[in-house]
C-alpha positions in Angstrom: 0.0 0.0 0.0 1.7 3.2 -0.9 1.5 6.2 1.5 -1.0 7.9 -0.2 -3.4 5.3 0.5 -2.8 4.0 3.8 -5.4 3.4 6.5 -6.2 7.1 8.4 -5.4 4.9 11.6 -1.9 4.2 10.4 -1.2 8.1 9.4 -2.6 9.7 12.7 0.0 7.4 14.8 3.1 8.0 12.4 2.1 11.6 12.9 2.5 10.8 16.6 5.7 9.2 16.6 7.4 11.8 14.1 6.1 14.5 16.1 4.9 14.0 19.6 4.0 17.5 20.6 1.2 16.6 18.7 -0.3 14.8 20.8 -1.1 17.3 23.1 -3.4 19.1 20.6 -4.7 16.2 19.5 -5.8 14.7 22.8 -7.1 18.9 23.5 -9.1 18.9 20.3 -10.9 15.2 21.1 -11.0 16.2 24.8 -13.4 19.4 23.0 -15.4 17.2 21.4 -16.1 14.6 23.8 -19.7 15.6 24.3 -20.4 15.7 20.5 -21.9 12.3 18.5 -19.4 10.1 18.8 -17.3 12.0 20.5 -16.3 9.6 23.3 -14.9 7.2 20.2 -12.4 9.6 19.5 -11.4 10.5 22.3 -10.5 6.6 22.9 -9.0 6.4 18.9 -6.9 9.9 20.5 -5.4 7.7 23.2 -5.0 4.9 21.4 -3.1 6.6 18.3 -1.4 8.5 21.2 0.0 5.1 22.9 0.4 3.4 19.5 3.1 5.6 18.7 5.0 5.2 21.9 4.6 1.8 22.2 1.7 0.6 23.5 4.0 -2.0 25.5 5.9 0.3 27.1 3.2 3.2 27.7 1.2 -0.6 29.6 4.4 -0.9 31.5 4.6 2.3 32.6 0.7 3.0 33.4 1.3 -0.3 35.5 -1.7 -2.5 33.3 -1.1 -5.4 31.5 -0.8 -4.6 27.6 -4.4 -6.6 27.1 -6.0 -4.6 29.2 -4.9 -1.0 28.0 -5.8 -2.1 24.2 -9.3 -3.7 25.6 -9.7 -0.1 27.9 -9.2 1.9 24.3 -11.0 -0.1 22.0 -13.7 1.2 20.5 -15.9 -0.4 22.9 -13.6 0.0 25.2 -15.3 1.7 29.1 -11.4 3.2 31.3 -11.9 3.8 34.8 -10.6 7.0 35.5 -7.5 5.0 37.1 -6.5 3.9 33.8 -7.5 6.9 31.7 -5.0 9.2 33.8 -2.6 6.1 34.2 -2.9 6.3 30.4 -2.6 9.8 30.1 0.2 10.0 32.7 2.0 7.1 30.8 2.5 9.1 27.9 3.5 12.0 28.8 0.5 14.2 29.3 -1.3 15.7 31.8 -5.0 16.6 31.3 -6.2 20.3 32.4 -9.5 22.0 33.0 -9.9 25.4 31.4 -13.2 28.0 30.9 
């Protein structure tokens, strides 16, 4: 598959990795939308693409959950505790912050 074509999934976490102060605005922007329609998705896909280009191995190891459980916890389906989503969040890097 050549780079123009690839899978959105695929783009969004090489973004990521090349540049990860990105992921601060991206986790901000899906963090905005949360209340919208489907909103909730995304902000699991954000975390997910966010973890996926660190390693979602070593963000597990360092949010202290077993890998299986951190890719079950942002699957789509997937329902975090607020234990793992700022183990998560912690894990890579990020802090989350509450502005008006």
């Amino acid at each position: 598959m050549s780079k123009a074509s690839r899978p959105h999934d695929d783009a969004v976490v090489e973004l990521l990795h090349e540049d990860p102060a990105f992921a601060d605005e991206y986790l901000s922007a899906a963090l905005d939308e949360v209340n919208q329609p489907g909103g909730r998705e995304a902000l699991l896909a954000a975390l997910r693409h966010i973890a996926e280009a660190q390693g979602m191995t070593a963000v597990a190891e360092r949010a202290g959950i077993p890998r299986e459980s951190l890719y079950r916890a942002l699957s789509t389906n997937g329902n975090p505790t607020v234990k793992t989503l700022l183990a998560v969040v912690g894990a890579a890097g990020l802090k989350l912050s509450v502005h008006r």
